[in-house]
C-alpha positions as CSV (number, residue, x, y, z in Angstrom):
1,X,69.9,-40.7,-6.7
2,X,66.4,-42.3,-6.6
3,X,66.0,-44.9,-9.1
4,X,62.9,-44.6,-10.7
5,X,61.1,-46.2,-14.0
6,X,61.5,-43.1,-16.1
7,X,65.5,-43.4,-15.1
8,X,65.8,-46.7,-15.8
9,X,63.9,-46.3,-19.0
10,X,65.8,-44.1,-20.5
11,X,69.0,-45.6,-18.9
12,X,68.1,-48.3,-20.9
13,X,67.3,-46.5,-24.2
14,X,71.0,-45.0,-24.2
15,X,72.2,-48.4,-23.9
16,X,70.8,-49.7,-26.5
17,X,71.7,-46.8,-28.9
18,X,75.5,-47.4,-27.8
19,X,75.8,-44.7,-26.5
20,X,77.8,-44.5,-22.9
21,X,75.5,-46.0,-19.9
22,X,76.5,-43.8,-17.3
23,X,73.6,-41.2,-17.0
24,X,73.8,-38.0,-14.7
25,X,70.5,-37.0,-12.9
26,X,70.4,-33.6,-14.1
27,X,70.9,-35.3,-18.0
28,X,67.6,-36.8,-17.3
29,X,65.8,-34.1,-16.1
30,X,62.7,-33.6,-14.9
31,X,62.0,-37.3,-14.2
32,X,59.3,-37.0,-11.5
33,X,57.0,-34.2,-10.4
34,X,58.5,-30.7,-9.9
35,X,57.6,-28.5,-6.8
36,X,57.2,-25.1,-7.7
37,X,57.0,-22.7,-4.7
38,X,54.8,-19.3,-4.5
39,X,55.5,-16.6,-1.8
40,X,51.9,-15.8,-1.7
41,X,48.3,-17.2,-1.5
42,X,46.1,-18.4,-3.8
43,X,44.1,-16.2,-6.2
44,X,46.7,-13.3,-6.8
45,X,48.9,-12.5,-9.9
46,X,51.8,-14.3,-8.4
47,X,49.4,-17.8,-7.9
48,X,48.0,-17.5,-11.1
49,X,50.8,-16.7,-13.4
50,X,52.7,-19.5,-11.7
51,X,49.4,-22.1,-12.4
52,X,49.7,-21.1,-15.8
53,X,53.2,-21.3,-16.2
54,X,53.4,-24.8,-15.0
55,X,50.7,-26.1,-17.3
56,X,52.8,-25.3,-19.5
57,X,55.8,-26.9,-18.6
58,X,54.0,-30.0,-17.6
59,X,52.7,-30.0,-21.1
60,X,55.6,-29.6,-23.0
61,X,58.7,-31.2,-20.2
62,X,56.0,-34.1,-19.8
63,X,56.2,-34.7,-16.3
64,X,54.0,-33.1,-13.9
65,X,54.7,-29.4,-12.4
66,X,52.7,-28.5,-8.7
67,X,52.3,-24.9,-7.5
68,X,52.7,-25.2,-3.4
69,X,51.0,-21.8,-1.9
70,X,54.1,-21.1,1.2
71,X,52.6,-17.4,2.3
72,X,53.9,-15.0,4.7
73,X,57.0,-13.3,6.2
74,X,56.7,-11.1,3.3
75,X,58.0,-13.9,1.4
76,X,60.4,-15.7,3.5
77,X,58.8,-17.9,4.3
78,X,59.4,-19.2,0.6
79,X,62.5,-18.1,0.2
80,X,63.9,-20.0,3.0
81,X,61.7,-23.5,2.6
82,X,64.0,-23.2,-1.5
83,X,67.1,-22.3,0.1
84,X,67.4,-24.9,2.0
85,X,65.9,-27.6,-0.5
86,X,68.0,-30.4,-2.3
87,X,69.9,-28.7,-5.0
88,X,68.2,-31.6,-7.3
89,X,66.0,-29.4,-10.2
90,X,63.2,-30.6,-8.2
91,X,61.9,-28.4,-5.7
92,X,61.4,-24.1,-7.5
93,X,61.1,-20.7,-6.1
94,X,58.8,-18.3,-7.8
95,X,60.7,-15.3,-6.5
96,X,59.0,-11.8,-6.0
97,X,60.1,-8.2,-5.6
98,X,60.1,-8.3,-1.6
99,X,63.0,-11.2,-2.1
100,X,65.5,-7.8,-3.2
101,X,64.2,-5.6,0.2
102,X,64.1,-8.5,2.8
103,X,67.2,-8.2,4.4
104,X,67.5,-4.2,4.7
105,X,63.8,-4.0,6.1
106,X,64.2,-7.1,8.6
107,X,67.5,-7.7,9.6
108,X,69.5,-10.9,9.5
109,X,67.4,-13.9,7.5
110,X,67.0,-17.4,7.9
111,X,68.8,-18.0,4.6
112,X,71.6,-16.4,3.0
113,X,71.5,-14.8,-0.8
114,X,74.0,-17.1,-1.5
115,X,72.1,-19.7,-0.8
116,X,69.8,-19.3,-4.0
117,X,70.8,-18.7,-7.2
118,X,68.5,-16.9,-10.1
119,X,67.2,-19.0,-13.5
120,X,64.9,-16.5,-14.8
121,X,62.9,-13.5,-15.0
122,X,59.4,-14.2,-15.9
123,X,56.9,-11.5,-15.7
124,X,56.7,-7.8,-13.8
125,X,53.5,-5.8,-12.8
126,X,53.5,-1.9,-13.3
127,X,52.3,0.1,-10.6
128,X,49.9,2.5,-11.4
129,X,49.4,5.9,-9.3
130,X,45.4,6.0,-8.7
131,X,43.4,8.7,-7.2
132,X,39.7,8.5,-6.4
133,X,37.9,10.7,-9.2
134,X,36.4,13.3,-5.8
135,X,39.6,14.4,-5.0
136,X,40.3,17.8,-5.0
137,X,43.5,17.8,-7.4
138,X,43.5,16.2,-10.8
139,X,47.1,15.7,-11.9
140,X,50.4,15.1,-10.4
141,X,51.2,18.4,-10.0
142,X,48.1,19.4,-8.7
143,X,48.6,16.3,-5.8
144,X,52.0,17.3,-4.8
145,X,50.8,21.3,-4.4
146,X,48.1,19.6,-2.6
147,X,50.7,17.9,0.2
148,X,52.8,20.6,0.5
149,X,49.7,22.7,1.8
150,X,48.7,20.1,4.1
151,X,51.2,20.0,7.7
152,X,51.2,16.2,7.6
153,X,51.8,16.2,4.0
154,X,49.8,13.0,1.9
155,X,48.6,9.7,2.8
156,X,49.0,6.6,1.2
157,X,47.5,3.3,1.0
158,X,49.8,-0.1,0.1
159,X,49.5,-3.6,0.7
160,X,52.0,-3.4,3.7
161,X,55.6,-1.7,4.8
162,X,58.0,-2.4,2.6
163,X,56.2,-3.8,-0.1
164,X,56.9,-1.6,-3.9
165,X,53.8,0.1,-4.1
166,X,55.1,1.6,-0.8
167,X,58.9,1.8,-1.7
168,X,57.5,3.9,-5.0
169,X,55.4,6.3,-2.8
170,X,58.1,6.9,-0.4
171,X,60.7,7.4,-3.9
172,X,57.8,10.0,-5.1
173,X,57.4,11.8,-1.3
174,X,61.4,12.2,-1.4
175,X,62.0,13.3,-5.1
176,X,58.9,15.5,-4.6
177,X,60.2,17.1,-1.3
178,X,56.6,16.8,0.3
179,X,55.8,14.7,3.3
180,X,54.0,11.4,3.2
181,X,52.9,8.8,5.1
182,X,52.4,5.4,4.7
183,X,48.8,3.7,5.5
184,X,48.9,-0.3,5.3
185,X,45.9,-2.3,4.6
186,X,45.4,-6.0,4.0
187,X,45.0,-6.4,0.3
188,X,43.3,-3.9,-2.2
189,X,39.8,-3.7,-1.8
190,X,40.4,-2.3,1.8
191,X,42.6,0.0,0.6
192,X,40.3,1.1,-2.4
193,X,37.8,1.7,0.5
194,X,39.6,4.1,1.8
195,X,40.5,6.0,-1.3
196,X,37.1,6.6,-2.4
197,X,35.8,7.3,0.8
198,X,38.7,10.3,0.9
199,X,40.6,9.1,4.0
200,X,43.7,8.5,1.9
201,X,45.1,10.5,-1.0
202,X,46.8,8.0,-3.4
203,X,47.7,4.7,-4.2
204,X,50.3,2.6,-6.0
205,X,48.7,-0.5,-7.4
206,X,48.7,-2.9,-9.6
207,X,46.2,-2.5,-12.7
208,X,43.8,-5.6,-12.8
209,X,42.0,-5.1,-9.4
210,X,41.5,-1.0,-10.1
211,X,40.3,-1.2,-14.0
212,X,36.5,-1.9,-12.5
213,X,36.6,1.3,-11.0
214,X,38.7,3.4,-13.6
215,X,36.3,2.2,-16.4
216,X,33.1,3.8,-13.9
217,X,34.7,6.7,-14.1
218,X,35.7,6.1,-9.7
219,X,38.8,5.9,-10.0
220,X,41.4,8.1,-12.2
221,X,44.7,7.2,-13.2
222,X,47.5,10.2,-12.5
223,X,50.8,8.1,-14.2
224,X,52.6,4.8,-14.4
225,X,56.0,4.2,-12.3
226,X,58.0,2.8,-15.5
227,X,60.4,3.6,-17.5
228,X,57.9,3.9,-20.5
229,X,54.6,3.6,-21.3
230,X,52.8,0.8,-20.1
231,X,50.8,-1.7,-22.9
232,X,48.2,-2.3,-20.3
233,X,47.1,1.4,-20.1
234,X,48.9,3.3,-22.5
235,X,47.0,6.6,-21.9
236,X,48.8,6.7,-18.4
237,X,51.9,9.0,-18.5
238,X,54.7,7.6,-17.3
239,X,56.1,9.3,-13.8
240,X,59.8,10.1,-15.5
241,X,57.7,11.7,-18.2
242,X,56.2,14.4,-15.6
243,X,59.7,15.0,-14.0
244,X,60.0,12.2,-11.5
245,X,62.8,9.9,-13.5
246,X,63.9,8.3,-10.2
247,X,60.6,6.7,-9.7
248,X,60.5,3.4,-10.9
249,X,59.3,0.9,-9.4
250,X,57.5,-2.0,-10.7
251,X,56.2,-6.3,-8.8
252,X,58.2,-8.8,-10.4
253,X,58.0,-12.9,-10.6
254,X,60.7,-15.1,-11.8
255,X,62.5,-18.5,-10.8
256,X,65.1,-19.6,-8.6
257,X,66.7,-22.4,-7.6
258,X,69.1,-23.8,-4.3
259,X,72.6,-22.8,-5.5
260,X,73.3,-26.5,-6.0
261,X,71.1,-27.4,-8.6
262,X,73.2,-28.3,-11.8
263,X,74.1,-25.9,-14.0
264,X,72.4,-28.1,-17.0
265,X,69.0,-28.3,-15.1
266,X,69.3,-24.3,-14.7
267,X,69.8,-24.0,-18.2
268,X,67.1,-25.9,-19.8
269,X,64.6,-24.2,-16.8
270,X,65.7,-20.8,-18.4
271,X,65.3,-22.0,-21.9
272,X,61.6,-23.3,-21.4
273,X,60.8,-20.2,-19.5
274,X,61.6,-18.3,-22.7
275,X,59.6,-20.5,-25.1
276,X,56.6,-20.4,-22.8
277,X,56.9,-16.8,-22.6
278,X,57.2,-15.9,-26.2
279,X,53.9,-17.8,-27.2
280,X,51.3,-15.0,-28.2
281,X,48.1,-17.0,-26.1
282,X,50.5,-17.1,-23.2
283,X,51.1,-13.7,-23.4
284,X,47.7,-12.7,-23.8
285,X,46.6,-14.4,-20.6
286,X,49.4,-12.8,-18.3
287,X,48.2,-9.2,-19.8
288,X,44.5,-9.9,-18.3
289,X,46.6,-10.5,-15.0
290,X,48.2,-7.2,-15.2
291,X,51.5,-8.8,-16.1
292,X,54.1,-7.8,-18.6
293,X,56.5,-10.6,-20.0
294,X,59.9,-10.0,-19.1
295,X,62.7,-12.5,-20.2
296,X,66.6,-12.7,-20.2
297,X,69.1,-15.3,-19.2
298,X,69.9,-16.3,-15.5
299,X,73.0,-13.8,-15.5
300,X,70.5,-11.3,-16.2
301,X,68.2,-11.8,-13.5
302,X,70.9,-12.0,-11.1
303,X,72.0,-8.5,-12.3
304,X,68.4,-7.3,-12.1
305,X,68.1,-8.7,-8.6
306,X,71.3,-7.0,-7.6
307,X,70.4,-4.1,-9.1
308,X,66.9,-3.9,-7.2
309,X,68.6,-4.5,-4.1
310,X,71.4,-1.8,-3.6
311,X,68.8,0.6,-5.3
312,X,65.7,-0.3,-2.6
313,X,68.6,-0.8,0.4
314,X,69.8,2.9,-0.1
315,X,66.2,4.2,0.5
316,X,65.2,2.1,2.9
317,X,67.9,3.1,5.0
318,X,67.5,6.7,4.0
319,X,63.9,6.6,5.0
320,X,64.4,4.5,8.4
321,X,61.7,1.8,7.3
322,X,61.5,-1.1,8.9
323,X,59.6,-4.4,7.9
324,X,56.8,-5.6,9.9
């Protein structure tokens, strides 16, 4: 273990309050700047949730939190730099949804699942099923009668293969018995492009970026792929609701650490994750991300991330995707 000033500090305050000397690392916890790792970019929900969230730890763990941007691979490139990190407390994964897909869409990994273990759920981001306000159908409904006539069935924009905005339209294209195809584009406004210009049918996406236009009247909103009603747009009909239970689908942040990292330092992660989470000006600043709060303990995100995976695997085996 690196000796450092806080260490011996409070080394030195336990001694003198008689109590035993000997001080475990993790006991001390965080004692010098924290890494915390983001699968994506700057500027997106995942970077900016993560900037907030650390602010807040820093604040209230008083030592100092950094977000490192490590994008690409469809997040392994993330995944693998934590995986293989000292199991110390000191270097984070903020996990996302493609972490649960990676291995069924590309094959063997750099990194094992074992080689990671979860601390906590943080946040999730609803998709939304959007349709440019032109098109010529106006409901669900009306959009699935609407591929069934067409030979080639309905086009879809996402963010990329094997990404959830495409895993949900591929769910909707099965349960729905019409054809579909996939369309990927490089980030939203590309694909928004192409929705309003008519070359695509649909899109799943989060609700931040497509509010502009849904509030011009551009855009219109045709359901939400939860299990209830979204607090972001409650107006939108949830997908089960209009006979499409199956199709859930939802991004999702949390943290994880290398499987080493103490049991201690996992817990008091998991613990401050939870008190950041429940403060109302916290909340209130992940909602304008398009972000719902989602806590639980580390056995519970494990579970969840299980749970995402045999459930993804399945169709993406079923459907023959591959990740690019």
């Amino acid at each position: 273990m690196t000796v450092t000033r806080r260490t011996l500090l409070g080394t030195l305050a336990l001694a003198l309050s008689g109590l035993p000397v000997s001080v475990r690392a993790e006991d001390l916890w965080p004692s010098h700047m924290v890494r915390l790792i983001s699968p994506y970019g700057p500027g997106g929900s995942n970077d900016i949730s993560l900037r907030l969230l650390a602010e807040e730890f820093g604040r209230s763990l008083h030592q100092q939190f950094i977000v490192e941007n490590k994008p690409g691979a469809g997040t392994r490139i993330a995944n693998d730099l934590v995986a293989h990190a000292p199991g110390d407390g000191y270097t984070i994964l903020y996990v996302a949804a493609p972490y649960a897909t990676a291995e069924a869409l590309f094959g063997k990994l750099t990194y094992d699942r074992k080689d990671l273990r979860p601390v906590a759920m943080a946040v999730i981001a609803p998709l939304f099923l959007i349709i440019s306000a032109d098109a010529p159908f106006k409901t669900l409904p009306d959009l699935i009668a609407y591929g069934k006539s067409k030979p080639d069935g309905l086009t879809f924009a996402s963010p990329g293969a094997g990404s959830q905005p495409h895993l949900a339209g591929e769910l909707l294209f099965r349960d729905a018995g019409v054809k579909g195809l996939n369309i990927p584009f490089r980030g939203d406004a590309a694909s928004y492009t192409e929705l309003l210009a008519g070359r695509v049918d649909a899109t799943l996406t989060a609700l931040p970026t497509a509010l502009p236009y849904i509030q011009s009247g551009k855009f219109a909103v045709l359901g939400v792929a939860s299990s209830e009603r979204s607090p972001l747009y409650p107006q939108a009909p949830t997908l089960r609701e209009q006979g499409f239970p199956n199709v859930i689908a939802a991004g999702w942040f949390g943290f994880m650490a290398p499987a080493a990292t103490p049991q201690p330092i996992v817990d008091k992660l998991q613990t401050e994750v939870s008190r950041v989470l429940a403060d109302p000006a916290v909340k209130d600043k992940l909602t304008a991300q398009g972000l719902e709060v989602r806590t639980g303990t580390a056995a519970e995100f494990g579970q969840f991330i299980d749970s995402e995976t045999q459930r993804w695997t399945g169709l993406i085996r079923e459907a023959g995707l591959k990740g690019e």
